[in-house]
mmCIF file of the N, C-alpha and C atoms, coordinates in Angstrom:
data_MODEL
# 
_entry.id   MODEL 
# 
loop_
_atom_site.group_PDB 
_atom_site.id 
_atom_site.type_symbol 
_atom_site.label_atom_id 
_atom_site.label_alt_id 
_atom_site.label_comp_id 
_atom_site.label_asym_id 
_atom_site.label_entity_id 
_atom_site.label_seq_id 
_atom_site.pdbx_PDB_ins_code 
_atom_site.Cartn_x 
_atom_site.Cartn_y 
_atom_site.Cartn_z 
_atom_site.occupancy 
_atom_site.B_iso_or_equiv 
_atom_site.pdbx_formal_charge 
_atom_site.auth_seq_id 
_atom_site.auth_comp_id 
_atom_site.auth_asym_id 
_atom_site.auth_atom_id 
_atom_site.pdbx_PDB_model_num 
ATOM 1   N N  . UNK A 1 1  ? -27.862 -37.338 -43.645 1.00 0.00 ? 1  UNK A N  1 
ATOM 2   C CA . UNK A 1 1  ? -26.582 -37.953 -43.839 1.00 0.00 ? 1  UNK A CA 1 
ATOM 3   C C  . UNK A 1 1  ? -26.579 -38.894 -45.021 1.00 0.00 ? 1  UNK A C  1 
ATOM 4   N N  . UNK A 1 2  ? -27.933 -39.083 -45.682 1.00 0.00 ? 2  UNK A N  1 
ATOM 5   C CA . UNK A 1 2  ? -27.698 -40.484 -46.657 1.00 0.00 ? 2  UNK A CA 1 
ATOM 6   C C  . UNK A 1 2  ? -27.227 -39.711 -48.026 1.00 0.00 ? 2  UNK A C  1 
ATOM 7   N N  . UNK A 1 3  ? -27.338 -38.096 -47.690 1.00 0.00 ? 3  UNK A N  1 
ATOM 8   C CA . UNK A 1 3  ? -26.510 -37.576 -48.863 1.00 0.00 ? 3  UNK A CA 1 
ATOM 9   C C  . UNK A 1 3  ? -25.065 -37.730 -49.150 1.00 0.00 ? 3  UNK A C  1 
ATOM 10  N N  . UNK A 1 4  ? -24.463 -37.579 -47.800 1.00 0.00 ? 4  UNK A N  1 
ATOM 11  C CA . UNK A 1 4  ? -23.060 -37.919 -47.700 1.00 0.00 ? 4  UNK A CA 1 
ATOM 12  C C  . UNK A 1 4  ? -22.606 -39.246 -48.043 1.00 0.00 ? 4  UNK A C  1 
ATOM 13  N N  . UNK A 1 5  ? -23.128 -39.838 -47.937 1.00 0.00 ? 5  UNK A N  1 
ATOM 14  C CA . UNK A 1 5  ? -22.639 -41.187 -48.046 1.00 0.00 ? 5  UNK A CA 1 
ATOM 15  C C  . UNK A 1 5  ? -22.154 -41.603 -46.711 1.00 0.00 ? 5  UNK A C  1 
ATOM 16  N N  . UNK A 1 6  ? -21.932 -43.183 -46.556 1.00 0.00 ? 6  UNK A N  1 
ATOM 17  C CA . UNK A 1 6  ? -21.747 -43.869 -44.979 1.00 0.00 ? 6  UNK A CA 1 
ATOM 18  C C  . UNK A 1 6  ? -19.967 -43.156 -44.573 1.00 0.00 ? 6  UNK A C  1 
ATOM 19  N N  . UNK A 1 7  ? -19.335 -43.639 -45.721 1.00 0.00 ? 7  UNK A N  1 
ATOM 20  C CA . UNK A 1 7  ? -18.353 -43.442 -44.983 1.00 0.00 ? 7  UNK A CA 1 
ATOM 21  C C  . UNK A 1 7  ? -17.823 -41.861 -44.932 1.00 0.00 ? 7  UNK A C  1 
ATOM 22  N N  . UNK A 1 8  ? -18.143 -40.866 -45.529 1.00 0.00 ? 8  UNK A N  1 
ATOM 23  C CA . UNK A 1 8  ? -18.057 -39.518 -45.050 1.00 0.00 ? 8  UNK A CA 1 
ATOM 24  C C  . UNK A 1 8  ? -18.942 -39.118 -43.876 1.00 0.00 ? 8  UNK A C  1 
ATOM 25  N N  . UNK A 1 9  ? -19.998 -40.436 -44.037 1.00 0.00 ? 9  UNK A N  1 
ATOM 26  C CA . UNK A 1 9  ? -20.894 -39.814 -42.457 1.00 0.00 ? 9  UNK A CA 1 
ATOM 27  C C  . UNK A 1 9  ? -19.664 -40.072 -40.935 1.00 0.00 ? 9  UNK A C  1 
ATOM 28  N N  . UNK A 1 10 ? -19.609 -41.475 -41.057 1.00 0.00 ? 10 UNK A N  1 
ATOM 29  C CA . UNK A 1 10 ? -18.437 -42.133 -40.315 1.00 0.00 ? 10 UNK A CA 1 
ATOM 30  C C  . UNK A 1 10 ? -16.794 -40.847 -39.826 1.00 0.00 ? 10 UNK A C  1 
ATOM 31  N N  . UNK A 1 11 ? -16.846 -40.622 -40.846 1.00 0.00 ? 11 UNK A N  1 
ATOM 32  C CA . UNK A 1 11 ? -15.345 -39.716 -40.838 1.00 0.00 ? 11 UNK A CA 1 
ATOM 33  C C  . UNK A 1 11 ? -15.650 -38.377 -40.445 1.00 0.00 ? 11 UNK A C  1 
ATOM 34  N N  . UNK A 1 12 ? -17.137 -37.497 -40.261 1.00 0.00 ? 12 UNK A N  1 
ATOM 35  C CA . UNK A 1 12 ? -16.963 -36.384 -39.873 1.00 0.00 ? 12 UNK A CA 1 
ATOM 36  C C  . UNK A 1 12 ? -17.678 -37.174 -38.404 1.00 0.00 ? 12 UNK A C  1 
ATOM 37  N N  . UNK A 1 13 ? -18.375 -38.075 -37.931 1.00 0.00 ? 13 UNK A N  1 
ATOM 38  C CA . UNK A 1 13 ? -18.625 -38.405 -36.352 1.00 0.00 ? 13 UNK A CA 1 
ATOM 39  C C  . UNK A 1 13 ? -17.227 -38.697 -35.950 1.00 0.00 ? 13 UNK A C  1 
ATOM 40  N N  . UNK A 1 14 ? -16.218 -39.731 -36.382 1.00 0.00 ? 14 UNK A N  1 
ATOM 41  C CA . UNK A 1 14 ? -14.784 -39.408 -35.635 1.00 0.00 ? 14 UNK A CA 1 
ATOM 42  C C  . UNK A 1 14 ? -14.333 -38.257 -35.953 1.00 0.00 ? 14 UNK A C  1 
ATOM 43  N N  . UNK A 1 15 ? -14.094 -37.118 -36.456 1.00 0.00 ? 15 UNK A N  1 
ATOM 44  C CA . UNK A 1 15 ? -13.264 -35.871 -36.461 1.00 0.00 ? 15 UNK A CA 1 
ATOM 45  C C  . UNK A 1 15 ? -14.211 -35.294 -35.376 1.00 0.00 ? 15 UNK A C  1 
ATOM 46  N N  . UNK A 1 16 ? -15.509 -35.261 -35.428 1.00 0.00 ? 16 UNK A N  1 
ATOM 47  C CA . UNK A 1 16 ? -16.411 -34.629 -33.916 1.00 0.00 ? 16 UNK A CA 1 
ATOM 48  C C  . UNK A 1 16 ? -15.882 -35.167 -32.843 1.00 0.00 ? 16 UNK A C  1 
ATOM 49  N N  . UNK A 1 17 ? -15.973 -36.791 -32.995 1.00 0.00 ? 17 UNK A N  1 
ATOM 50  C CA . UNK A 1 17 ? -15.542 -37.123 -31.675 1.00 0.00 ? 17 UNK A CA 1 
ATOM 51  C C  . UNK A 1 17 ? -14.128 -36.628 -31.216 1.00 0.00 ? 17 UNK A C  1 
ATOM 52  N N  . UNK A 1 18 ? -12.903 -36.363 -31.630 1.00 0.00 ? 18 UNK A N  1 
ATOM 53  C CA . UNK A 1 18 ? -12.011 -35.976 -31.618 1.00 0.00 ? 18 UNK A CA 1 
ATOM 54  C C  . UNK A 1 18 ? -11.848 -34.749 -31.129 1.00 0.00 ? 18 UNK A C  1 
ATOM 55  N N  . UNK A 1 19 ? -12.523 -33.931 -31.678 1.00 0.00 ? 19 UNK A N  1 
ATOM 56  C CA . UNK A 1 19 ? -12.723 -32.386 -31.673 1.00 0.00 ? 19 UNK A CA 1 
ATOM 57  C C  . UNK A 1 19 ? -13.292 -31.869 -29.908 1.00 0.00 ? 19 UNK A C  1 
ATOM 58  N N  . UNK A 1 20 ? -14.209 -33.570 -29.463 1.00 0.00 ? 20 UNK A N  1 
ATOM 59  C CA . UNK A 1 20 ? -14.826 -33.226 -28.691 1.00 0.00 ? 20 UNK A CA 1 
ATOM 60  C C  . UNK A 1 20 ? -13.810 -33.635 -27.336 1.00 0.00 ? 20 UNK A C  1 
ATOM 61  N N  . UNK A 1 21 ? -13.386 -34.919 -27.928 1.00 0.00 ? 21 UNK A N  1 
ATOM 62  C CA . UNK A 1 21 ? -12.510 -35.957 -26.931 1.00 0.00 ? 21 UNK A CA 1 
ATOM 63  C C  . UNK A 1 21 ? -11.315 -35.215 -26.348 1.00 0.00 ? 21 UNK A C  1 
ATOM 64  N N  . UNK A 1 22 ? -11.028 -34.583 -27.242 1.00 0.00 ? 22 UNK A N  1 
ATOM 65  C CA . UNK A 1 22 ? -9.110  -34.283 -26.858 1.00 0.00 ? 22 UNK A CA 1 
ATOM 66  C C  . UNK A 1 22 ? -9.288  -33.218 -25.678 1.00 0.00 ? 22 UNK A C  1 
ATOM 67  N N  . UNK A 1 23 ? -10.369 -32.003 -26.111 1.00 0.00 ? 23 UNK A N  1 
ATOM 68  C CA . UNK A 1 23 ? -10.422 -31.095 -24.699 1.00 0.00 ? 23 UNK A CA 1 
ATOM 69  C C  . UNK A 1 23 ? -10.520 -31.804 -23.262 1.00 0.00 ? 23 UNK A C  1 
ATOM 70  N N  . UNK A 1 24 ? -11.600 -32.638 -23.635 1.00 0.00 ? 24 UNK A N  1 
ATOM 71  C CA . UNK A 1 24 ? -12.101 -33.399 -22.287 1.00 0.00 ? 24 UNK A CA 1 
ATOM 72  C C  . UNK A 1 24 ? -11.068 -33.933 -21.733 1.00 0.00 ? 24 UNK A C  1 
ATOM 73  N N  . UNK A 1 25 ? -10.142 -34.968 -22.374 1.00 0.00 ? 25 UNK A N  1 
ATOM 74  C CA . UNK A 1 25 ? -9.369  -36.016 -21.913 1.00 0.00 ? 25 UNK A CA 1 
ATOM 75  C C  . UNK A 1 25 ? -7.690  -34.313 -20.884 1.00 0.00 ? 25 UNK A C  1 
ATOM 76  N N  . UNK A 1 26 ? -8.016  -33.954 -21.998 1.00 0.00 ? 26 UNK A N  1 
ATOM 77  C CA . UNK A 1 26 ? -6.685  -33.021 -21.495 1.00 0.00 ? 26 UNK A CA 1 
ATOM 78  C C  . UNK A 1 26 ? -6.998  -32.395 -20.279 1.00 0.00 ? 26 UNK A C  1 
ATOM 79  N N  . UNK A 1 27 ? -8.501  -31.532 -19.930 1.00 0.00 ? 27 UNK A N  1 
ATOM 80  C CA . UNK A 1 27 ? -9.277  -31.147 -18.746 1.00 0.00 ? 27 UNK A CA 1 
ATOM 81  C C  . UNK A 1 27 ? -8.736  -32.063 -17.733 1.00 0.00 ? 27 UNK A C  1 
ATOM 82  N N  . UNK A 1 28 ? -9.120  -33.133 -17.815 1.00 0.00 ? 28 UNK A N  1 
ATOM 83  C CA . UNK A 1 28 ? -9.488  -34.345 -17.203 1.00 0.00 ? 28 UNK A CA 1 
ATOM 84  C C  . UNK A 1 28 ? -8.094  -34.339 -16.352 1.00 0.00 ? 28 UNK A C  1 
ATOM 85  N N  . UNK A 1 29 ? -7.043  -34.528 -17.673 1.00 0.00 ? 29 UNK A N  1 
ATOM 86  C CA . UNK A 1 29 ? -5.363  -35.181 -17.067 1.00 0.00 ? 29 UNK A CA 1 
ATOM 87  C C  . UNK A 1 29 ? -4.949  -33.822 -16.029 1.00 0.00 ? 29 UNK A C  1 
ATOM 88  N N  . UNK A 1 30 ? -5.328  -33.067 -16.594 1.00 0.00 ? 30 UNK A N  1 
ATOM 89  C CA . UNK A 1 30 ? -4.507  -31.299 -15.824 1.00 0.00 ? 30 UNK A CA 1 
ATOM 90  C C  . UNK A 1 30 ? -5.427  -31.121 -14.356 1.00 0.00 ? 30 UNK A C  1 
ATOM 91  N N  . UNK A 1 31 ? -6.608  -31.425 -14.590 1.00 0.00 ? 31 UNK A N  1 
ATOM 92  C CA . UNK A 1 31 ? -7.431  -31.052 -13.483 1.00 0.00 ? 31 UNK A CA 1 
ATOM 93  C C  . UNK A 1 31 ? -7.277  -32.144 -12.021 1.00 0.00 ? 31 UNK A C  1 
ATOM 94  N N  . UNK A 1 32 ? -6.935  -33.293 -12.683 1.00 0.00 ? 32 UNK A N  1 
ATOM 95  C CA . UNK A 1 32 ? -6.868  -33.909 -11.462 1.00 0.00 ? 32 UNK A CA 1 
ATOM 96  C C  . UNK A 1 32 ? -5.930  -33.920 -10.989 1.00 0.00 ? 32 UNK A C  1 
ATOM 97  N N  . UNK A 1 33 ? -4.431  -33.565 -11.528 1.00 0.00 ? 33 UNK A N  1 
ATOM 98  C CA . UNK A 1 33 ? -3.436  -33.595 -10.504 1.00 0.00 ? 33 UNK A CA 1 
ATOM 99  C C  . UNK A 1 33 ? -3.677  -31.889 -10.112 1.00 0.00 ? 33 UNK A C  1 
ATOM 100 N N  . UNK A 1 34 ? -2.846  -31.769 -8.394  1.00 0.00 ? 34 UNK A N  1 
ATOM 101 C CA . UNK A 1 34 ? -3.422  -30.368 -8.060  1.00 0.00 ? 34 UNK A CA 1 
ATOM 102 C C  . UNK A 1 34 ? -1.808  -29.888 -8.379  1.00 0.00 ? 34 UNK A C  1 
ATOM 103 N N  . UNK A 1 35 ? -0.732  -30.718 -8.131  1.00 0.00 ? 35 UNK A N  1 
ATOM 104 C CA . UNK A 1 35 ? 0.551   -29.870 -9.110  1.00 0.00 ? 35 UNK A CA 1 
ATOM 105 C C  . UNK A 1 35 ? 0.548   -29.270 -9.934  1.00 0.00 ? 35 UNK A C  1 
ATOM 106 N N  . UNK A 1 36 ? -0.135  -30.201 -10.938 1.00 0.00 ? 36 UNK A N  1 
ATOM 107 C CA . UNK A 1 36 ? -0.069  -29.369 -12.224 1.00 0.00 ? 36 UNK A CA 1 
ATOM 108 C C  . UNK A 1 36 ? -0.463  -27.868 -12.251 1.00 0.00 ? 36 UNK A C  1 
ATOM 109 N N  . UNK A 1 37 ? -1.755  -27.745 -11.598 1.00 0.00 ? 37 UNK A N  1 
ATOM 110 C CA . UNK A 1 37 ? -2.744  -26.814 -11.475 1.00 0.00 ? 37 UNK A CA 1 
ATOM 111 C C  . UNK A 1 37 ? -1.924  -25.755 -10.903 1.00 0.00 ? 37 UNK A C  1 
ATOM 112 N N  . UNK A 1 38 ? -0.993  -26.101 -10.115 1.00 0.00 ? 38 UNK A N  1 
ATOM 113 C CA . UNK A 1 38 ? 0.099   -25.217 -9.135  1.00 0.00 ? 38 UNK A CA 1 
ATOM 114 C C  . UNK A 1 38 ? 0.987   -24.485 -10.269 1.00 0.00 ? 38 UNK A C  1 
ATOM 115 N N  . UNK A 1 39 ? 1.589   -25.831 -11.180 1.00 0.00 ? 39 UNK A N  1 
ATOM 116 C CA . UNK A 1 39 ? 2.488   -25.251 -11.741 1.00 0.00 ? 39 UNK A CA 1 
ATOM 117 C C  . UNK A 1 39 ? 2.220   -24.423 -12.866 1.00 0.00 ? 39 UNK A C  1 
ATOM 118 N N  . UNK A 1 40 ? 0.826   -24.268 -13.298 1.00 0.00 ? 40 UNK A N  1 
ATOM 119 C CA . UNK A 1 40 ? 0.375   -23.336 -14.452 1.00 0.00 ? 40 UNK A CA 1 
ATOM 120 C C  . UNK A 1 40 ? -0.267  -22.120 -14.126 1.00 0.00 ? 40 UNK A C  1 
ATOM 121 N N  . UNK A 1 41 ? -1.002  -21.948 -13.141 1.00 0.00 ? 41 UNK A N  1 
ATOM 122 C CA . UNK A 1 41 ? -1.670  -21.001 -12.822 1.00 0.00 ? 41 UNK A CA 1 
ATOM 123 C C  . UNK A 1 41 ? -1.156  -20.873 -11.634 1.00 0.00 ? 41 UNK A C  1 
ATOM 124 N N  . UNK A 1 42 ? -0.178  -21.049 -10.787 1.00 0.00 ? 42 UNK A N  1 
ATOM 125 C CA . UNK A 1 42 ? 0.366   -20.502 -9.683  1.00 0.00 ? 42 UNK A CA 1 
ATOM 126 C C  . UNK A 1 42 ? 1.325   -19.543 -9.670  1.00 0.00 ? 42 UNK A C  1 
ATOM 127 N N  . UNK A 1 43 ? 2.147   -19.416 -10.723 1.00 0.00 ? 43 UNK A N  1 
ATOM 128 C CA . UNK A 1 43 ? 2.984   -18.799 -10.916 1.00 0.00 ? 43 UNK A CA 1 
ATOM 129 C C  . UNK A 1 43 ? 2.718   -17.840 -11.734 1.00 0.00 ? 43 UNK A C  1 
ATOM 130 N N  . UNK A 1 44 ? 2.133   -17.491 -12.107 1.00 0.00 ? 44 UNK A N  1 
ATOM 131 C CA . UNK A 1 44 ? 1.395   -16.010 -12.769 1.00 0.00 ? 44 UNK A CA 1 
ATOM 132 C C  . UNK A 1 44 ? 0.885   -15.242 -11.952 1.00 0.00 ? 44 UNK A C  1 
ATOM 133 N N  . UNK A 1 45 ? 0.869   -14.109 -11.717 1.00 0.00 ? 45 UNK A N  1 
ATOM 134 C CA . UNK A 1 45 ? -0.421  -12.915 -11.108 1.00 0.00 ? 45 UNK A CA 1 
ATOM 135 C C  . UNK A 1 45 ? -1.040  -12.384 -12.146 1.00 0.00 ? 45 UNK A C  1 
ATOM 136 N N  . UNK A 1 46 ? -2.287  -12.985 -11.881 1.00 0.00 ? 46 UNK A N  1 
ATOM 137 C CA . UNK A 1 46 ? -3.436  -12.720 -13.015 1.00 0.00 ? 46 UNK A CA 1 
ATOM 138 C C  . UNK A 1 46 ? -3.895  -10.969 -12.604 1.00 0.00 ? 46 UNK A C  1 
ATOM 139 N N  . UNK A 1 47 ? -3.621  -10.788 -11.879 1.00 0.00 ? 47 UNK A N  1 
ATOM 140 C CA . UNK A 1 47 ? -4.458  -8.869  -10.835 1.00 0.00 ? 47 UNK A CA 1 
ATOM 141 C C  . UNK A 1 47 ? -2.566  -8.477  -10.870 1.00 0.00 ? 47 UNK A C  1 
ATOM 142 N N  . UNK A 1 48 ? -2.562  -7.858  -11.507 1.00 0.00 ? 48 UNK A N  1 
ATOM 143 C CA . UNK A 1 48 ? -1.090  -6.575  -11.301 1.00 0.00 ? 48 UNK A CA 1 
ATOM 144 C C  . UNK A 1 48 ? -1.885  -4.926  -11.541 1.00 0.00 ? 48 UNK A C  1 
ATOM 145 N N  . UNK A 1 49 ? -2.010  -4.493  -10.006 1.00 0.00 ? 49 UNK A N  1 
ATOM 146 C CA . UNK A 1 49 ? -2.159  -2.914  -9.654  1.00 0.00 ? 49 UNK A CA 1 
ATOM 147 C C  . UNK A 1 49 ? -1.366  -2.287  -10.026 1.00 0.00 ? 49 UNK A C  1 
ATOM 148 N N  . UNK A 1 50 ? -1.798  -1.017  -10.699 1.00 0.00 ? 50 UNK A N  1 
ATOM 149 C CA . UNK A 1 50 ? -0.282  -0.237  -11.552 1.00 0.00 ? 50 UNK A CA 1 
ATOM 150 C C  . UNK A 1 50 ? 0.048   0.275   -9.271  1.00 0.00 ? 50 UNK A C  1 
ATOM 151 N N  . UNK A 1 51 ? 1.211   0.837   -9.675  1.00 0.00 ? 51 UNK A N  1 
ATOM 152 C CA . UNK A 1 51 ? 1.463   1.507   -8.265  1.00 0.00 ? 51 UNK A CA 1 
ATOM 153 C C  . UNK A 1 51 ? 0.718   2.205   -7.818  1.00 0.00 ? 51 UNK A C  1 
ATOM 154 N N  . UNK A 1 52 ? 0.758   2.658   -6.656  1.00 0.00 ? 52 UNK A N  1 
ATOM 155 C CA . UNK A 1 52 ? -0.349  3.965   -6.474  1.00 0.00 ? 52 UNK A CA 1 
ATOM 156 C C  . UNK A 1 52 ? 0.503   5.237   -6.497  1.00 0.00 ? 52 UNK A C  1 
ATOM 157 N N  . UNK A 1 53 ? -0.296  6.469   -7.120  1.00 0.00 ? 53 UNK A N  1 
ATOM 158 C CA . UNK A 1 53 ? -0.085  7.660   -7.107  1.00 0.00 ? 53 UNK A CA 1 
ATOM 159 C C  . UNK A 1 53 ? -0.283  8.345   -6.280  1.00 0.00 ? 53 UNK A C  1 
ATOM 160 N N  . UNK A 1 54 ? -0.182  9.930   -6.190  1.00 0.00 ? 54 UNK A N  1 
ATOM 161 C CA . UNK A 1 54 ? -0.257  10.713  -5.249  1.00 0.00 ? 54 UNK A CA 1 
ATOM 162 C C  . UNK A 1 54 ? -2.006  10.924  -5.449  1.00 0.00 ? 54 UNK A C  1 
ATOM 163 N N  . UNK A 1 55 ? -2.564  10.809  -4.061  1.00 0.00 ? 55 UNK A N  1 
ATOM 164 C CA . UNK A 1 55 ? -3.978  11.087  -4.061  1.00 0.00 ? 55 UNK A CA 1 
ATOM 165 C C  . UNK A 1 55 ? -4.566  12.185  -4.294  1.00 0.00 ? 55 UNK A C  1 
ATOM 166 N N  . UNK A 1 56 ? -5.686  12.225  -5.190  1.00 0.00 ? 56 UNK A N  1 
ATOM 167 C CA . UNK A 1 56 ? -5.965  14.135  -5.655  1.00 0.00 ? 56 UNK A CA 1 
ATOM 168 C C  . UNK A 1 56 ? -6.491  14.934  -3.813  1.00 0.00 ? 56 UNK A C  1 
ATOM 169 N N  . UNK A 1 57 ? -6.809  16.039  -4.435  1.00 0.00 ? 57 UNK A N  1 
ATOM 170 C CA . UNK A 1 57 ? -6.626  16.869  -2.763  1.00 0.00 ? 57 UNK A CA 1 
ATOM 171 C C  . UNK A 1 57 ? -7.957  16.654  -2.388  1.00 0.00 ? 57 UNK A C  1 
ATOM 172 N N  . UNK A 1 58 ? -8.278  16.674  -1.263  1.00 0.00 ? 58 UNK A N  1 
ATOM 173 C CA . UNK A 1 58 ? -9.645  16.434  -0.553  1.00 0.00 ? 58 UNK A CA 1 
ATOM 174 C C  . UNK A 1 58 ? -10.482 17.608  -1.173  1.00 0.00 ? 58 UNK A C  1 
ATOM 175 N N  . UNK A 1 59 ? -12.375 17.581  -0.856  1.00 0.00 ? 59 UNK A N  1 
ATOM 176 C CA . UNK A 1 59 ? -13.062 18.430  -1.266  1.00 0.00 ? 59 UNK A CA 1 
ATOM 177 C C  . UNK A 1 59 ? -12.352 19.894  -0.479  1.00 0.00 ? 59 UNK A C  1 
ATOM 178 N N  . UNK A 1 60 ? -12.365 19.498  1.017   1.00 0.00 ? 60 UNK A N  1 
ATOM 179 C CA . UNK A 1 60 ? -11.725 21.118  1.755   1.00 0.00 ? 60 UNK A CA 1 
ATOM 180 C C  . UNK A 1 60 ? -10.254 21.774  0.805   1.00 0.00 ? 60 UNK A C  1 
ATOM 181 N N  . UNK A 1 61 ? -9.412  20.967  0.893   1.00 0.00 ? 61 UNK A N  1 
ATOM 182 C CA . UNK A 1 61 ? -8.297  21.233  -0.099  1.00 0.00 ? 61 UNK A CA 1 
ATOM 183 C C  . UNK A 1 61 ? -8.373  22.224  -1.209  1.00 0.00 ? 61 UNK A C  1 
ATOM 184 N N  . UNK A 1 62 ? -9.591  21.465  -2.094  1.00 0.00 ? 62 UNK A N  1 
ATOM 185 C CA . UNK A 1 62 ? -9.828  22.110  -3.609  1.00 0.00 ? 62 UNK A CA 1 
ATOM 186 C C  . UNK A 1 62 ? -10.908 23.515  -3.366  1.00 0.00 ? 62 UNK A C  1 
ATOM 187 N N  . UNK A 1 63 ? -11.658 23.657  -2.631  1.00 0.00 ? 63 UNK A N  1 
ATOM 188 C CA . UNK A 1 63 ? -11.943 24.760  -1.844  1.00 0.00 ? 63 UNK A CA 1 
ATOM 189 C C  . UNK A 1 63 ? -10.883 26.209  -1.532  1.00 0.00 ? 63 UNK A C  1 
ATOM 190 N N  . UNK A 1 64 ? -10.459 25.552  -0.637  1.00 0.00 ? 64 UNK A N  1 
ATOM 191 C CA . UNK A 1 64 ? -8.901  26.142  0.006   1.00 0.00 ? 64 UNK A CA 1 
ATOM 192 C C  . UNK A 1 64 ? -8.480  26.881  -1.133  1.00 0.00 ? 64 UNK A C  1 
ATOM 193 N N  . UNK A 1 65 ? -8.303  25.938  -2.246  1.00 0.00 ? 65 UNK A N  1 
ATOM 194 C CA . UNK A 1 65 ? -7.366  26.616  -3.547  1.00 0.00 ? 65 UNK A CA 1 
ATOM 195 C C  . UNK A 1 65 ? -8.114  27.221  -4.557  1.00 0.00 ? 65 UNK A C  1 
ATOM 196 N N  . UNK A 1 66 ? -9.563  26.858  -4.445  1.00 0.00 ? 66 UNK A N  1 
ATOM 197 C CA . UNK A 1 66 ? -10.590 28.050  -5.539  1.00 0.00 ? 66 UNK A CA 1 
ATOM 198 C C  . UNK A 1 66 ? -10.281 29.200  -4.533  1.00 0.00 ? 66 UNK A C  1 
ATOM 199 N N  . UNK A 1 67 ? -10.376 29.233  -3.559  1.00 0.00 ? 67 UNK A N  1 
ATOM 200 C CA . UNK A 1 67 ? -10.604 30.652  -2.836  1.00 0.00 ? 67 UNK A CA 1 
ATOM 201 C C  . UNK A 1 67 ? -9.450  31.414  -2.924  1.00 0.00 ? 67 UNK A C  1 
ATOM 202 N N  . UNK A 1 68 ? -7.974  30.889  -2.652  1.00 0.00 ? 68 UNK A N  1 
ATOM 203 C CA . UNK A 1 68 ? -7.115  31.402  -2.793  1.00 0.00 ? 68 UNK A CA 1 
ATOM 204 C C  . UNK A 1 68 ? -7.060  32.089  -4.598  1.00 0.00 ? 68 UNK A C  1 
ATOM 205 N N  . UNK A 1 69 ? -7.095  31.443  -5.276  1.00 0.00 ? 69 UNK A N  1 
ATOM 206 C CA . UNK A 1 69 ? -7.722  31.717  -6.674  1.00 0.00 ? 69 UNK A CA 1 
ATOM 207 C C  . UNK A 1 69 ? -8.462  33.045  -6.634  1.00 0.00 ? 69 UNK A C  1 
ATOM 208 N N  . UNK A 1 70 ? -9.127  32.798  -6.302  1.00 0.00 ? 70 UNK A N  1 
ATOM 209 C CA . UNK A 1 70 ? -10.549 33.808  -6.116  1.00 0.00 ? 70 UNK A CA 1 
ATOM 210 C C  . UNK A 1 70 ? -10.063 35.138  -5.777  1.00 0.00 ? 70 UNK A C  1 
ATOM 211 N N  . UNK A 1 71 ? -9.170  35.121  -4.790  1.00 0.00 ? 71 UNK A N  1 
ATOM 212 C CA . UNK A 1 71 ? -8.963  36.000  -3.946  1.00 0.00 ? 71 UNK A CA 1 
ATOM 213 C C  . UNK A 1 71 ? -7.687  36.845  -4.814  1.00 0.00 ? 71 UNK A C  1 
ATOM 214 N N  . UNK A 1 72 ? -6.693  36.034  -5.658  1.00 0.00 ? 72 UNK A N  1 
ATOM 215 C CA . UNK A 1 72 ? -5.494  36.585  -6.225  1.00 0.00 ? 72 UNK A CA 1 
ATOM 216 C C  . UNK A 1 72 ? -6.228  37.357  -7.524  1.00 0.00 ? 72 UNK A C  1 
ATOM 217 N N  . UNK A 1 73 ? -7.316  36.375  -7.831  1.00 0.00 ? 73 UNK A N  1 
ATOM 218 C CA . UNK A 1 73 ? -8.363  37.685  -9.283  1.00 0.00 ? 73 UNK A CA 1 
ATOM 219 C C  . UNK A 1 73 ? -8.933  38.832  -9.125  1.00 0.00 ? 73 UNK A C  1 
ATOM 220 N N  . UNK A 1 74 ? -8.969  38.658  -7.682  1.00 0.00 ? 74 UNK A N  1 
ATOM 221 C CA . UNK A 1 74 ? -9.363  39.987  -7.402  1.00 0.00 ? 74 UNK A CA 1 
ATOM 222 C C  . UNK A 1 74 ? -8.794  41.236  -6.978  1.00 0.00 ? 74 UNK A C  1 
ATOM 223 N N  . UNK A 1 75 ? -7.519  40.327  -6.558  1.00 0.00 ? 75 UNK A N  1 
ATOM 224 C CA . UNK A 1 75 ? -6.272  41.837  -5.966  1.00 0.00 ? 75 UNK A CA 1 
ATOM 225 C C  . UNK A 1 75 ? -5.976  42.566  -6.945  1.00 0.00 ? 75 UNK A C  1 
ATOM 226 N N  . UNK A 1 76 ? -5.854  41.694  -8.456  1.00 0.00 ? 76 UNK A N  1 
ATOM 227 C CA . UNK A 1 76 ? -5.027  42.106  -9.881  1.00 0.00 ? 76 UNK A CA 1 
ATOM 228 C C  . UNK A 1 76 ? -6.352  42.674  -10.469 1.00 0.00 ? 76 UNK A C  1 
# 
């Protein structure tokens, strides 16, 4: 730092401290009331499931329909 000189040393430890202070202090104010906490992250749904679709056909099902398959390749 004795390259910088004192008072550029001075001015980048307050812009750190700042940099460091403001998250904390803001954490601090939001986290301890539990309203707040209500009113920011309560009202969102963070998990949205698309709808559900029609379910594919069971293993017997897809069976069922190779054979029927099977069976029409072979009449023709």
């Amino acid at each position: 730092m004795s390259a910088l000189g004192t008072s550029k040393g001075i001015l980048e430890i307050a812009k750190f401290g700042i940099y460091v202070g403001v998250p904390v202090f803001l954490m601090y104010t939001f986290a301890n009331n539990t309203k707040n906490i209500q009113k920011f992250m309560g009202n969102r749904s963070y998990v949205e499931y698309p709808p559900e679709g029609p379910r594919p056909p069971s293993p017997e099902e897809l069976r069922e329909m190779a054979r029927e398959l099977a069976c029409n390749k072979n009449i023709r």
